[in-house]
Structure formats: structure tokens, C-alpha cells
DSSP file (Angstrom, degrees, kcal/mol; ACC not computed):
  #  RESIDUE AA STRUCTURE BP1 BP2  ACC     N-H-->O    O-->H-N    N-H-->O    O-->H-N    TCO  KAPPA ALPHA  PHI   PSI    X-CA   Y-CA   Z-CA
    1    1 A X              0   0    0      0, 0.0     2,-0.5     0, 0.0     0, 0.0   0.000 360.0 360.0 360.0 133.9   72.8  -77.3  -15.0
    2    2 A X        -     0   0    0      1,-0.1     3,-0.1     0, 0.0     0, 0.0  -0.952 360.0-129.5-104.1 124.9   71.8  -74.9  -17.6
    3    3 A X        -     0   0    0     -2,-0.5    -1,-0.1     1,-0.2     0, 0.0   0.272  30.4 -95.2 -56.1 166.6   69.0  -72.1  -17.2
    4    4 A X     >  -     0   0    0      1,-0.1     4,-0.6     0, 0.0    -1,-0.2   0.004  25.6-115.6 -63.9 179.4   66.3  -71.4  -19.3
    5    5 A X  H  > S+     0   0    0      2,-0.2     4,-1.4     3,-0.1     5,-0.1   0.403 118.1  50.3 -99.5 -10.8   66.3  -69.0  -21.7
    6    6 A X  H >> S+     0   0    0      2,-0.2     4,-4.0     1,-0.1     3,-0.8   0.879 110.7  51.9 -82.8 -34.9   63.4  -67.1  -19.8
    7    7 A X  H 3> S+     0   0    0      1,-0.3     4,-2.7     2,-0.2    -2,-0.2   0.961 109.0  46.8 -70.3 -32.1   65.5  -67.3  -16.8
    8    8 A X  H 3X S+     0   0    0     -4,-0.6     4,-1.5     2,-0.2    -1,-0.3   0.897 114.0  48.6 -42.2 -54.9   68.4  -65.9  -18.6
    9    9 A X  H <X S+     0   0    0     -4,-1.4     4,-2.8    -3,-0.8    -2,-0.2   0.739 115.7  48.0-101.2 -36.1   66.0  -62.9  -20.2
   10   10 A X  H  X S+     0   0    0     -4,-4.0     4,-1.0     2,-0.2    -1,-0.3   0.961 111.6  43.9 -78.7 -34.6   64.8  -62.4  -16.6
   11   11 A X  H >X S+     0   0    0     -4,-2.7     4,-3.2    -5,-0.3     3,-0.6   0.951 117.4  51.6 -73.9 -61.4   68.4  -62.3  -14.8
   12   12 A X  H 3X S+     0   0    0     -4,-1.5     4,-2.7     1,-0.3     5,-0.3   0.950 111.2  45.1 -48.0 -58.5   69.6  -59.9  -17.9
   13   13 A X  H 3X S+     0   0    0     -4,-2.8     4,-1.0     1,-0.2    -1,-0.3   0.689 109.8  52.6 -52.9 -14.0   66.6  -57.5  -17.5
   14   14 A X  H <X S+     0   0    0     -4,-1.0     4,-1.5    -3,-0.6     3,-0.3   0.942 112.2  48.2 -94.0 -53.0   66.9  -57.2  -13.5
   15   15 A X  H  X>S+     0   0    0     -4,-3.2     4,-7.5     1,-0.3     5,-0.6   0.959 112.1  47.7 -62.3 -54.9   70.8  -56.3  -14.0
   16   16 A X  H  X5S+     0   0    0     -4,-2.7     4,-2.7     1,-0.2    -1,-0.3   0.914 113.5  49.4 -58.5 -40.2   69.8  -53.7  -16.8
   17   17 A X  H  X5S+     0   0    0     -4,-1.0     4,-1.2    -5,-0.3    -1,-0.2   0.816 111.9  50.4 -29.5 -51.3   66.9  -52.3  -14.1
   18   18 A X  H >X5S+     0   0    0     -4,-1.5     4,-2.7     2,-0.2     3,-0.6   0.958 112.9  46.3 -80.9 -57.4   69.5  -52.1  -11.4
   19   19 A X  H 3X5S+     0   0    0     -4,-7.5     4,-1.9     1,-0.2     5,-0.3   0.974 112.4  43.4 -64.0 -41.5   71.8  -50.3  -13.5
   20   20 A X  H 3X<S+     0   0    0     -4,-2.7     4,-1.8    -5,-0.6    -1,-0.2   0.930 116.6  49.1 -65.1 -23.3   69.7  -47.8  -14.9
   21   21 A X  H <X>S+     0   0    0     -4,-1.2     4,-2.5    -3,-0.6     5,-0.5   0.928 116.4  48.8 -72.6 -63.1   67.9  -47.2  -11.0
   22   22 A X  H  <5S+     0   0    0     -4,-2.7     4,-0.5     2,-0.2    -2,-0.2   0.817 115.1  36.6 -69.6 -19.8   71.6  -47.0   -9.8
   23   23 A X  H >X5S+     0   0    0     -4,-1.9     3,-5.8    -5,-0.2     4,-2.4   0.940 117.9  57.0 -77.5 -69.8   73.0  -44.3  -12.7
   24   24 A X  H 3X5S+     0   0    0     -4,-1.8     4,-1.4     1,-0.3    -2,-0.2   0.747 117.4  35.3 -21.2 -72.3   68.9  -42.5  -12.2
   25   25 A X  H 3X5S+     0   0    0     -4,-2.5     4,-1.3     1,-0.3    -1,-0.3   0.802 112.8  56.1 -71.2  -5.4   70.1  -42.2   -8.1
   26   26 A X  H X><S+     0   0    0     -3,-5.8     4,-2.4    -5,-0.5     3,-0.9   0.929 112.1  45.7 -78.4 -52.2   74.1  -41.3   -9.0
   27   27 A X  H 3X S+     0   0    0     -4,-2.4     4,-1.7     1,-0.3    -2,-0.2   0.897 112.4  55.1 -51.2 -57.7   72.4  -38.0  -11.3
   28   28 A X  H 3X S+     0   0    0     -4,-1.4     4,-1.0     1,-0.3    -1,-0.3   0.606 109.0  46.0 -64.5 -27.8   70.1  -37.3   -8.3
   29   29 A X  H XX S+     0   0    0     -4,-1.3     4,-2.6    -3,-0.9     3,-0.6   0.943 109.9  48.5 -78.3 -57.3   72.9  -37.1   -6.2
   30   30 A X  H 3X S+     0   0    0     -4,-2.4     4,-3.1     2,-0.2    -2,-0.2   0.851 110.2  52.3 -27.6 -53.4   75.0  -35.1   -8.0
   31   31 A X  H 3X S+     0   0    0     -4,-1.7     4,-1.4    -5,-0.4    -1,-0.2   0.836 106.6  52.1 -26.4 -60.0   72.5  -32.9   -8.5
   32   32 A X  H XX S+     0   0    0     -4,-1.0     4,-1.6    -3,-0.6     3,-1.2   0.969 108.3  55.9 -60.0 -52.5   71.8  -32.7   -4.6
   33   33 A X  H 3X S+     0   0    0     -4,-2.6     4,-4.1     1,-0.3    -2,-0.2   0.984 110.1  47.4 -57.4 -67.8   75.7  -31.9   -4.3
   34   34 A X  H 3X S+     0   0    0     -4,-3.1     4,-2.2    -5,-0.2    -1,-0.3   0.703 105.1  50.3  24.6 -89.9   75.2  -29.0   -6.6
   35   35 A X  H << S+     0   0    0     -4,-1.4     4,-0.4    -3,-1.2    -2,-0.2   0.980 116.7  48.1 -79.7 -59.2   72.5  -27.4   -5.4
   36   36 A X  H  X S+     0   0    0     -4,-1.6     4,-1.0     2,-0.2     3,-0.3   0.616 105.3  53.8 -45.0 -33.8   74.6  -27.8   -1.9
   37   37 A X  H >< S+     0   0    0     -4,-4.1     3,-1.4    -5,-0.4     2,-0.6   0.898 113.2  48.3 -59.0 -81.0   78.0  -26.4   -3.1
   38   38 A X  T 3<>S+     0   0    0     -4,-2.2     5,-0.5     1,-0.3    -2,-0.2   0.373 109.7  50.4 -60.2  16.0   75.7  -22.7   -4.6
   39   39 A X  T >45S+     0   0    0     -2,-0.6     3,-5.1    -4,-0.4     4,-0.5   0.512 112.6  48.5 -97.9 -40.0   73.8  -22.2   -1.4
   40   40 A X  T <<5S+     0   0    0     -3,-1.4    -2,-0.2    -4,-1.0    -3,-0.1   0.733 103.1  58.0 -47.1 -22.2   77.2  -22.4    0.4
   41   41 A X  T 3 5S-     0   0    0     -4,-0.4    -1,-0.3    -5,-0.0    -3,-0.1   0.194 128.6-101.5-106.3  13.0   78.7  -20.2   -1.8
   42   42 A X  T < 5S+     0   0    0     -3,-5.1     2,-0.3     1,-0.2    -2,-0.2   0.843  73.5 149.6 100.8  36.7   76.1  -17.7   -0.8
   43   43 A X      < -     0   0    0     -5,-0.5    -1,-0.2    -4,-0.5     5,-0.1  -0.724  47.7-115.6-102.3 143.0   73.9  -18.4   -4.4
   44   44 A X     >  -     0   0    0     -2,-0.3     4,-1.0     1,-0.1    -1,-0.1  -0.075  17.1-110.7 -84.5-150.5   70.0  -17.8   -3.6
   45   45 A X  T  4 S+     0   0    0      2,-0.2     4,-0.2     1,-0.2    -1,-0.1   0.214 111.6  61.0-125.8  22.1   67.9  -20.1   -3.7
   46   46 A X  T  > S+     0   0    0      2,-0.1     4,-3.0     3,-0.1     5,-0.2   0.518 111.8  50.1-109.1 -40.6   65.8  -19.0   -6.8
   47   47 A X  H  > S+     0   0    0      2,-0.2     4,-2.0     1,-0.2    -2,-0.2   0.852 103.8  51.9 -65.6 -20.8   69.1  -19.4   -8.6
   48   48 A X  H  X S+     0   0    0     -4,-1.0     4,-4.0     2,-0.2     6,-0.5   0.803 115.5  49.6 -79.6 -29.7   70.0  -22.9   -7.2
   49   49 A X  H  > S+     0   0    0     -4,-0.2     4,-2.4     1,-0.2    -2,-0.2   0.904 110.9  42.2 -58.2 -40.6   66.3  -23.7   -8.6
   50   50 A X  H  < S+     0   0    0     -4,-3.0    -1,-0.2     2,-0.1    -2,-0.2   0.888 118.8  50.0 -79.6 -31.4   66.7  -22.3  -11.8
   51   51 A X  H  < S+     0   0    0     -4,-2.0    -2,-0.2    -5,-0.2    -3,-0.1   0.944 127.3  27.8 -37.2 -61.1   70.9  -24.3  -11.8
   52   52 A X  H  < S-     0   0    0     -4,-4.0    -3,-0.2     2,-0.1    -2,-0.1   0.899  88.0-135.0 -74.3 -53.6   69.2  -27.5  -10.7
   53   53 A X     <  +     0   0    0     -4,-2.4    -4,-0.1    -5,-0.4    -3,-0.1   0.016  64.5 132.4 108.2 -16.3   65.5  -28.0  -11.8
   54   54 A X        -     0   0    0     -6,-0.5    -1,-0.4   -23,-0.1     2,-0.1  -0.190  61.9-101.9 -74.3-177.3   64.9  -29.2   -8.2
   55   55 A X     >  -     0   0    0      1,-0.1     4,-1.0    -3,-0.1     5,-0.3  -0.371  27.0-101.3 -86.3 168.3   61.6  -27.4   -6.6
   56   56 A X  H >> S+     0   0    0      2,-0.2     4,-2.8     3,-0.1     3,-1.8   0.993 126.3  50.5 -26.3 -68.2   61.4  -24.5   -4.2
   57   57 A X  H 3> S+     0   0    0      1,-0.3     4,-1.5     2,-0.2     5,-0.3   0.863 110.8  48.4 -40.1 -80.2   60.7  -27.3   -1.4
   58   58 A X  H 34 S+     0   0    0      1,-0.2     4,-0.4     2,-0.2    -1,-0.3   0.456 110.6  51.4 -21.6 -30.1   63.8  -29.5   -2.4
   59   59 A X  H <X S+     0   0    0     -3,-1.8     4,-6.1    -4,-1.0    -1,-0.2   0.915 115.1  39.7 -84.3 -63.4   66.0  -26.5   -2.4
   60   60 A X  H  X S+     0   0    0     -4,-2.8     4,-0.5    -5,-0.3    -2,-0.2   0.684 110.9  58.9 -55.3 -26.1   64.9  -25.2    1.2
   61   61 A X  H >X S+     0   0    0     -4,-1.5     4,-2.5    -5,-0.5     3,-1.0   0.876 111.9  38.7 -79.1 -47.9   64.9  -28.7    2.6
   62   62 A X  H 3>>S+     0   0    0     -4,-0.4     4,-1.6     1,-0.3     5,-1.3   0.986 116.0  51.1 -60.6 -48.2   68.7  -29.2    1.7
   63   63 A X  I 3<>S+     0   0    0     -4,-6.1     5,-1.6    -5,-0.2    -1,-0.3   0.748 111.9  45.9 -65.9 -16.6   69.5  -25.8    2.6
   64   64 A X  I <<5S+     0   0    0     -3,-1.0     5,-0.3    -4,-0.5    -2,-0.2   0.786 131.2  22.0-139.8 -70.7   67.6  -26.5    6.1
   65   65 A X  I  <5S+     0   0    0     -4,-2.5     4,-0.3     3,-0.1    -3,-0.2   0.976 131.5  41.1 -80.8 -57.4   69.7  -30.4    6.6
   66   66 A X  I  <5S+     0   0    0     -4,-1.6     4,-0.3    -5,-0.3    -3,-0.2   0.780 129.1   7.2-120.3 -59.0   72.5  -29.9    4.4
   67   67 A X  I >><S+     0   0    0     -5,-1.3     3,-2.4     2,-0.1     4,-0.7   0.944 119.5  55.9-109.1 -66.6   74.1  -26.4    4.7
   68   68 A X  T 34<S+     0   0    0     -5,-1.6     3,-0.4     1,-0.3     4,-0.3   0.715 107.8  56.5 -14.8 -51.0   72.3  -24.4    7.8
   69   69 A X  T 34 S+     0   0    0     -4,-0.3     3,-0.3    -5,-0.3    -1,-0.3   0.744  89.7  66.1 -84.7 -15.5   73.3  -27.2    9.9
   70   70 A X  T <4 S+     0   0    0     -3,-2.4    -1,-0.2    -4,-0.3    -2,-0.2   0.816  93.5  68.8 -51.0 -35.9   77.1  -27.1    9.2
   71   71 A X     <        0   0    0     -4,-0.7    -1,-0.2    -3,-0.4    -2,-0.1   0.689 360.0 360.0 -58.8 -16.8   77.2  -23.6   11.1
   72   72 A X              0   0    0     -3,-0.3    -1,-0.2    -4,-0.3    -2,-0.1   0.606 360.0 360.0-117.0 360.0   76.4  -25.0   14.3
């Protein structure tokens, strides 16, 4: 049986959607990884802001989950 041509249009836009959401969360992880290498390597955290873009909050919450809690 052969699809419509909408259904086609719709199946092609959802893929491109998915890919562009899935590169969008790949940057945002990378990113996260980053910011996590330079606090570890002792970088403050006004520098990881200015490295990244991420906020104050974002920095201090990673540094909080991410690095702080490897010591223990």
C-alpha cells in the first residue's frame, strides 16, 4: 500500500525534528562535560561561565552533582 503524500511530508518532518532535538541535546551535553572537566581541574566557576555560556546556577548545580560528589 502506498502513503499519502501528506503522510510522507509528515514522517519526513518528524525524522528531521528528532534529529535536530537529538544533535540540540548531544551540544548540551558536551557542553555539560566541559564545564565538568574545568571545575575538576580546579577552573572557577566564573571562568567555567564565561568557557560555557551556562548560568551561575547551572555551573554550581553541576559542580554540586557532578564533581563535589566524586570526593566522597
Amino acid at each position: 500500500m502506498q502513503e499519502s503524500v501528506t503522510y510522507q511530508a509528515l514522517i519526513a518532518e518528524g525524522r528531521a525534528e528528532g534529529r535536530a532535538k537529538g544533535i540540540e541535546e548531544g551540544i548540551e551535553e558536551g557542553i555539560r562535560r566541559v564545564a565538568i572537566n574545568l571545575l575538576r581541574e580546579g577552573m572557577s566557576v566564573e571562568v567555567v561561565v564565561r568557557v560555557t555560556g551556562l548560568s551561575v546556577e547551572q555551573i554550581n548545580q553541576i559542580k554540586i552533582t557532578e564533581v563535589d560528589s566524586q570526593g566522597e
